[in-house]
Backbone as ProteinMPNN parsed JSONL, in Angstrom:
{"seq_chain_A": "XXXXXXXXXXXXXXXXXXXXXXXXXXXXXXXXXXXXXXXXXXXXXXXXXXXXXXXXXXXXXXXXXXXXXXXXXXXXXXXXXXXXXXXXXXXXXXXXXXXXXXXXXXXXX", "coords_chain_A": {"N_chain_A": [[0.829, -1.156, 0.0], [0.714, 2.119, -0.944], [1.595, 5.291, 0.405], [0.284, 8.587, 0.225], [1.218, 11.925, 0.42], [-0.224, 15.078, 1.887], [0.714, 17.505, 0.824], [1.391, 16.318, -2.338], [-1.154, 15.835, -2.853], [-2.756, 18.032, -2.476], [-1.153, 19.8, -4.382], [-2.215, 18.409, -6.483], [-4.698, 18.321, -6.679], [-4.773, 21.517, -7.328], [-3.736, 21.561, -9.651], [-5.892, 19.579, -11.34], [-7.767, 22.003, -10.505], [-6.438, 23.935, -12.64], [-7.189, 22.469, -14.622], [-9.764, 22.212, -15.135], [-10.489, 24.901, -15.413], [-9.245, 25.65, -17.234], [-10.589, 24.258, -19.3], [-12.897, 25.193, -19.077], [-12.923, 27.768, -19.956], [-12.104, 27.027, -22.525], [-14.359, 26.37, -23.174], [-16.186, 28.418, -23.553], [-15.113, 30.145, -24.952], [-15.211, 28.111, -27.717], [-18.12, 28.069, -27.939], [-18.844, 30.969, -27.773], [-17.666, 31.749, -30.356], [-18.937, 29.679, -32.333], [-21.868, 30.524, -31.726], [-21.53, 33.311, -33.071], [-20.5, 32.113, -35.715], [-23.365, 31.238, -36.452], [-24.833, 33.185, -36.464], [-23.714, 35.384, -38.401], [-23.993, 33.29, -40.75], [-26.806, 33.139, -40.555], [-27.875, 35.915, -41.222], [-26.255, 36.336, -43.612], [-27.672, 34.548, -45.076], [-30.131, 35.891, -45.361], [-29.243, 38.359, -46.42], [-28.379, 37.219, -49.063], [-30.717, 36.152, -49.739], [-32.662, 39.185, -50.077], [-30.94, 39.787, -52.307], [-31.198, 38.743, -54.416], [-33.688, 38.883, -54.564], [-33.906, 41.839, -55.613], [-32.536, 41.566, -57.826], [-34.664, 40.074, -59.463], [-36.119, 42.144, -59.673], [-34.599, 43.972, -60.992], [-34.382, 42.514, -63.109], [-36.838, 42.566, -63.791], [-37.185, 45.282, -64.768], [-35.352, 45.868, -66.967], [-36.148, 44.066, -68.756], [-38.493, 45.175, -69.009], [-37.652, 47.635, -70.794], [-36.036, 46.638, -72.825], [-38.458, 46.309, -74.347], [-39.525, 48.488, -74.188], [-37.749, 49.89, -75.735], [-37.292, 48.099, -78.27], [-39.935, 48.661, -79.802], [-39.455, 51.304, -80.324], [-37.531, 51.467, -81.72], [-38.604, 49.584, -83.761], [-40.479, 51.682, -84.864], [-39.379, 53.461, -85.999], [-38.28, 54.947, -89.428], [-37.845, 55.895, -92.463], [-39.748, 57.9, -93.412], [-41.065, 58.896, -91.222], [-38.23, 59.767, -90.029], [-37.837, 61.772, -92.121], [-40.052, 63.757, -91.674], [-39.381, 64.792, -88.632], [-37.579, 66.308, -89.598], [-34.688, 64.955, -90.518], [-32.167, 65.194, -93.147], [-31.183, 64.364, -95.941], [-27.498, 63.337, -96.43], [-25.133, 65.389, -97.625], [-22.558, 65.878, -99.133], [-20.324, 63.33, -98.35], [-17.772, 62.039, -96.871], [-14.889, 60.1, -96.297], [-12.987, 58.693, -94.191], [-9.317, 57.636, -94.782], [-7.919, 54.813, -93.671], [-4.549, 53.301, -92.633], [-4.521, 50.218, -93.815], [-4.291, 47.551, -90.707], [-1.645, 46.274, -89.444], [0.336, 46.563, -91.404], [2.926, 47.117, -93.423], [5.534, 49.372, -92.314], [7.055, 52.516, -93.164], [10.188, 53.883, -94.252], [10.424, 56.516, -93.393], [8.233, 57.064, -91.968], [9.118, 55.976, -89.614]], "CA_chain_A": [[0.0, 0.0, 0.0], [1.086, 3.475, -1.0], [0.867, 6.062, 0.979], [0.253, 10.16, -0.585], [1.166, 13.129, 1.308], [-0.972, 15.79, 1.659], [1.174, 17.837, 0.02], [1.115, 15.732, -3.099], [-2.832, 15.764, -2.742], [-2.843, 20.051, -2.976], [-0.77, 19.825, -5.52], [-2.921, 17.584, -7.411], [-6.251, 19.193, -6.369], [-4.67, 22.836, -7.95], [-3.791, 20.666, -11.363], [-7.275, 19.804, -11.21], [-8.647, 23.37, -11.482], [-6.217, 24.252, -13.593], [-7.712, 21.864, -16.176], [-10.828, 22.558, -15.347], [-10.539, 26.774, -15.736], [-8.606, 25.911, -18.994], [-11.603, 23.634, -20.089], [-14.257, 26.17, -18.924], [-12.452, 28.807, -20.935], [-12.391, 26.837, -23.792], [-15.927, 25.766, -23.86], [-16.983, 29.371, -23.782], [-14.585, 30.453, -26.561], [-16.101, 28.093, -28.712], [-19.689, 28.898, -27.78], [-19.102, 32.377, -28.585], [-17.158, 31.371, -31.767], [-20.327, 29.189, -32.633], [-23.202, 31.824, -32.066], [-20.712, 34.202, -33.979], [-20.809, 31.841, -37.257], [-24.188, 30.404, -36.82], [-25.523, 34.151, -36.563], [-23.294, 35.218, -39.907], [-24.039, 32.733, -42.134], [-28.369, 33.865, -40.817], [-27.589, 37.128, -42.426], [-25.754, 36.257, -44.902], [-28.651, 33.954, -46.133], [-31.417, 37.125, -45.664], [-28.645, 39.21, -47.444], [-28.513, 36.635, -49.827], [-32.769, 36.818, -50.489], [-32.803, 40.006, -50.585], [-30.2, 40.22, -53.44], [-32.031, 37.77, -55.227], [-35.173, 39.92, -55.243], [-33.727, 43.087, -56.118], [-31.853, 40.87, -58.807], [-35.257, 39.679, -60.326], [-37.201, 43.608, -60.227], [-34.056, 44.783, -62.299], [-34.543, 41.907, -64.588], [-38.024, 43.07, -64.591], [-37.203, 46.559, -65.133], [-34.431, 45.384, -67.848], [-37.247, 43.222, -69.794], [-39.722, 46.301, -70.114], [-36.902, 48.711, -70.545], [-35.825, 46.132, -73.917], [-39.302, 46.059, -74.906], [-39.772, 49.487, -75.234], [-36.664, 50.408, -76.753], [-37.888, 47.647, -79.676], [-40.97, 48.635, -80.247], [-39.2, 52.226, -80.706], [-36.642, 50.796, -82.966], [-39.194, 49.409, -85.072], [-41.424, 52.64, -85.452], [-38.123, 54.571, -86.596], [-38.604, 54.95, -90.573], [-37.236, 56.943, -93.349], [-40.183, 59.343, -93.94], [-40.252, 59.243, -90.235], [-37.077, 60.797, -90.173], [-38.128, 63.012, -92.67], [-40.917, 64.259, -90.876], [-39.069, 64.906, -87.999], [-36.568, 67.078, -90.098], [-33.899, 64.946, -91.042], [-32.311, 65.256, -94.768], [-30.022, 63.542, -96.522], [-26.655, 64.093, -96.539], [-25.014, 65.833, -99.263], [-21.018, 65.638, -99.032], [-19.709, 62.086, -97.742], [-16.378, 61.89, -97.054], [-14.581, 58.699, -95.829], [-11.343, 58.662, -93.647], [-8.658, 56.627, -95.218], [-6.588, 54.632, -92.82], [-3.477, 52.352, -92.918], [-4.612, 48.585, -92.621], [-3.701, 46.63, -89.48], [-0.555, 44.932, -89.602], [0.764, 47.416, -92.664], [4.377, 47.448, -92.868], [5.905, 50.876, -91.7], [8.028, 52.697, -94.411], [11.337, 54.531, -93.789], [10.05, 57.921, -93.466], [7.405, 57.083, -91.019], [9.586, 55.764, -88.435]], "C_chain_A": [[0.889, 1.239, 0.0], [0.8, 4.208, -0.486], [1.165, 7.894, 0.363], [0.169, 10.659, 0.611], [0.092, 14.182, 0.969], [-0.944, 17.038, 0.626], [1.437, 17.864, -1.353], [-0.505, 15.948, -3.406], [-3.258, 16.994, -2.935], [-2.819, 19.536, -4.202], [-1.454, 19.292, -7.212], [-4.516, 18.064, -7.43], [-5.354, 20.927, -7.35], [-4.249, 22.355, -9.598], [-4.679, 20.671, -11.816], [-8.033, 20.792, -11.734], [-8.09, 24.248, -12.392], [-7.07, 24.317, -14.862], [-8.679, 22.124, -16.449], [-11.451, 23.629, -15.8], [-10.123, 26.365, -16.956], [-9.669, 25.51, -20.001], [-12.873, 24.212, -19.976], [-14.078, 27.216, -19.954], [-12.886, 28.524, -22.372], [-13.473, 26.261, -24.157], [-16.538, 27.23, -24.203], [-16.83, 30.276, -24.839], [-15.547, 29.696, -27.819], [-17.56, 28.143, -28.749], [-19.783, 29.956, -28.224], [-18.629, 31.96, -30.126], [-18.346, 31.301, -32.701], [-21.147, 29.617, -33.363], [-22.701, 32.759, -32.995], [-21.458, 34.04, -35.768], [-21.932, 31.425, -37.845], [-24.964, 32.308, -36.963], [-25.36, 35.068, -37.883], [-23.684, 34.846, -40.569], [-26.023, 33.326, -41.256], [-28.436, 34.578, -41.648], [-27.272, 37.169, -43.21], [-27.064, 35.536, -46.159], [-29.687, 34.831, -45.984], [-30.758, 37.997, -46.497], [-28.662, 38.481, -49.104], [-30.077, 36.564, -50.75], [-33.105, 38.12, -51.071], [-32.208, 40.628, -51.731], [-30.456, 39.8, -54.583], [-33.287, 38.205, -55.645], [-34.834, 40.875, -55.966], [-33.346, 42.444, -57.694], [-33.482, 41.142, -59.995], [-35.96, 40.585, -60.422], [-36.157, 44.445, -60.907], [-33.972, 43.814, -63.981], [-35.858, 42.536, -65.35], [-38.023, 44.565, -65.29], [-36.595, 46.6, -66.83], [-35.307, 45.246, -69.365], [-38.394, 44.671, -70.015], [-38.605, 47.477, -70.527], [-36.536, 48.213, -72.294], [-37.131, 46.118, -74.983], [-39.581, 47.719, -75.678], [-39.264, 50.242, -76.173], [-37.359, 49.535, -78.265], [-39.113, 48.143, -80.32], [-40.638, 50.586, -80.641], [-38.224, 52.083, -82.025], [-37.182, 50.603, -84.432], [-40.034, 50.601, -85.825], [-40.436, 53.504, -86.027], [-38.276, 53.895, -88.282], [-38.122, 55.838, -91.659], [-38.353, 57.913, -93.309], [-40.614, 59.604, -92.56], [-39.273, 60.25, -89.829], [-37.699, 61.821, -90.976], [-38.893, 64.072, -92.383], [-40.721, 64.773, -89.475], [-37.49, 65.821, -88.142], [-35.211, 66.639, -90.157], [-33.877, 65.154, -92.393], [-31.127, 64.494, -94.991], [-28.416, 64.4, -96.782], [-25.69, 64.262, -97.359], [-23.793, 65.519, -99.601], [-20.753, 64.524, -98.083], [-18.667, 62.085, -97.81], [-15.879, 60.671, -95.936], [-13.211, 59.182, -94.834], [-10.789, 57.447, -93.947], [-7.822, 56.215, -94.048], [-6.026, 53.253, -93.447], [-4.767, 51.2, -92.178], [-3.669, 48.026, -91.85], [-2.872, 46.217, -90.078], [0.493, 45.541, -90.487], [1.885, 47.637, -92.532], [4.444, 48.9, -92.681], [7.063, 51.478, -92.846], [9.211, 53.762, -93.752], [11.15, 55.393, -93.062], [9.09, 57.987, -92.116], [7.783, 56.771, -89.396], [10.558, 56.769, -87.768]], "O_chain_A": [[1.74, 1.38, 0.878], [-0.422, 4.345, -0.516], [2.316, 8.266, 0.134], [-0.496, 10.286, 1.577], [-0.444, 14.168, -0.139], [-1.843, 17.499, -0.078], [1.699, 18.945, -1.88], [-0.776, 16.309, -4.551], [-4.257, 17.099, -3.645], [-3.693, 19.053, -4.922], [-1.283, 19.603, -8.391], [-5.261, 18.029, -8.409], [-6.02, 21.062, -8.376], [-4.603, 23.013, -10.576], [-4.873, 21.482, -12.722], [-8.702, 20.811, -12.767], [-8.733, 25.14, -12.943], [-7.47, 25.179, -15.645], [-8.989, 22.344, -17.62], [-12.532, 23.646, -16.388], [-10.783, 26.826, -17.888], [-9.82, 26.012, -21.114], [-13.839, 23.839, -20.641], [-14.982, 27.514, -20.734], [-13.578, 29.182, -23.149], [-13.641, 25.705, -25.243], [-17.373, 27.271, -25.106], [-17.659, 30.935, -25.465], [-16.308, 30.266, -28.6], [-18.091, 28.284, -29.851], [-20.66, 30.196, -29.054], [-19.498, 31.915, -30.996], [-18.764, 32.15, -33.488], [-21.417, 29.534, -34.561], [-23.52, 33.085, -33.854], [-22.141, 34.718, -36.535], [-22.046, 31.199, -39.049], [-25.78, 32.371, -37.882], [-26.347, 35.507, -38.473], [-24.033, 35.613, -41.466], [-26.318, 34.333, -41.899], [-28.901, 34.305, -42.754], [-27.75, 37.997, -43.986], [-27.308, 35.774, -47.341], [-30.544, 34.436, -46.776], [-31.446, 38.526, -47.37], [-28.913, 39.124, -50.124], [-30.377, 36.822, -51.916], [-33.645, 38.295, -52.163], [-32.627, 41.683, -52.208], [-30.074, 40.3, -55.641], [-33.853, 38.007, -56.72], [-35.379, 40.945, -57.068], [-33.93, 42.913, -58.671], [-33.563, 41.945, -60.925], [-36.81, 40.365, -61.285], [-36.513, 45.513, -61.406], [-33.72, 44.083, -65.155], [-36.081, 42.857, -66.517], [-38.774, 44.888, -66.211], [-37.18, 47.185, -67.741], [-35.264, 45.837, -70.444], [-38.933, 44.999, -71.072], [-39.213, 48.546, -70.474], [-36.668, 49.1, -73.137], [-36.97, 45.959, -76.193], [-39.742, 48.091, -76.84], [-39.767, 50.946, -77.048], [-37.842, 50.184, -79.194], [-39.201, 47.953, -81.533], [-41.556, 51.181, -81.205], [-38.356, 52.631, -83.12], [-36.81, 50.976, -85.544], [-40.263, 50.594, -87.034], [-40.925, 54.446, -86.651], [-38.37, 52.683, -88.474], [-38.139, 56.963, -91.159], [-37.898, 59.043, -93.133], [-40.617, 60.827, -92.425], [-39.52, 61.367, -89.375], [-38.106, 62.813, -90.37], [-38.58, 65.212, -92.724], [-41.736, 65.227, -88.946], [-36.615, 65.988, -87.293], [-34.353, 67.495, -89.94], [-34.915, 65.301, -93.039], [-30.283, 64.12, -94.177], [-28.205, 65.554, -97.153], [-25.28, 63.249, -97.926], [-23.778, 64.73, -100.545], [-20.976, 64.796, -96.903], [-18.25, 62.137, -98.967], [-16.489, 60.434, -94.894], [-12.609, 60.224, -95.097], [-11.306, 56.373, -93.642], [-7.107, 57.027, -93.461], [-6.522, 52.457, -94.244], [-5.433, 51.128, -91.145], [-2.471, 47.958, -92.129], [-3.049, 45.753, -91.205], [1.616, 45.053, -90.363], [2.201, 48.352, -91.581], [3.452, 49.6, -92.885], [7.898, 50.692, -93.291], [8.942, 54.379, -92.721], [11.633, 55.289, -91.935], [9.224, 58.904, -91.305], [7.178, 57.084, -88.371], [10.995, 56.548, -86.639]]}, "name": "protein", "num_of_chains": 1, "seq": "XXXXXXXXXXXXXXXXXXXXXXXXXXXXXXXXXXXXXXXXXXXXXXXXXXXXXXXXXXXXXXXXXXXXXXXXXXXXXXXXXXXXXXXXXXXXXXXXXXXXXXXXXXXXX"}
């Protein structure tokens, strides 16, 4: 039979609540942690809905916004125009440019 001092027996009782304060600590760390990410990702998924709505009343806006541009598109007409005081235009002139790729000649460099 072994016998423990009392001394030994402290010592071992303040080990004890060491472990126990260290393991209280760290239960409450990750508890807060937890509630932290479980309360995040909530918001994130109502931020997420609501971005998703707004999303589909600018599609809607989009879709009548395309419609009426076409249906302006199509009523545009030459005597249209004319009636609205364009005229034809009298002097055309083009701008000539070098094609792409065009070697470069002495003078130019």
């Amino acid at each position: 039979m072994r016998f423990v001092s009392k001394k030994a027996i402290r010592k071992d009782g303040k080990h004890q609540k060491t472990v126990f304060w260290s393991l209280a600590c760290l239960l409450c760390i990750v508890t807060s942690l937890y509630v932290y990410l479980v309360n995040t990702a909530a918001w994130n998924g109502i931020r997420w809905k609501k971005a998703g709505q707004e999303v589909a009343q600018r599609a809607t806006q989009v879709s009548e916004l395309e419609t009426r541009y076409l249906s302006l598109k199509k009523s545009v007409t030459l005597s249209r125009a004319y009636a609205l005081g364009f005229e034809d235009a009298r002097a055309v002139r083009f701008i000539e440019t070098q094609k792409i790729g065009a070697v470069a000649r002495a003078t130019d460099i």
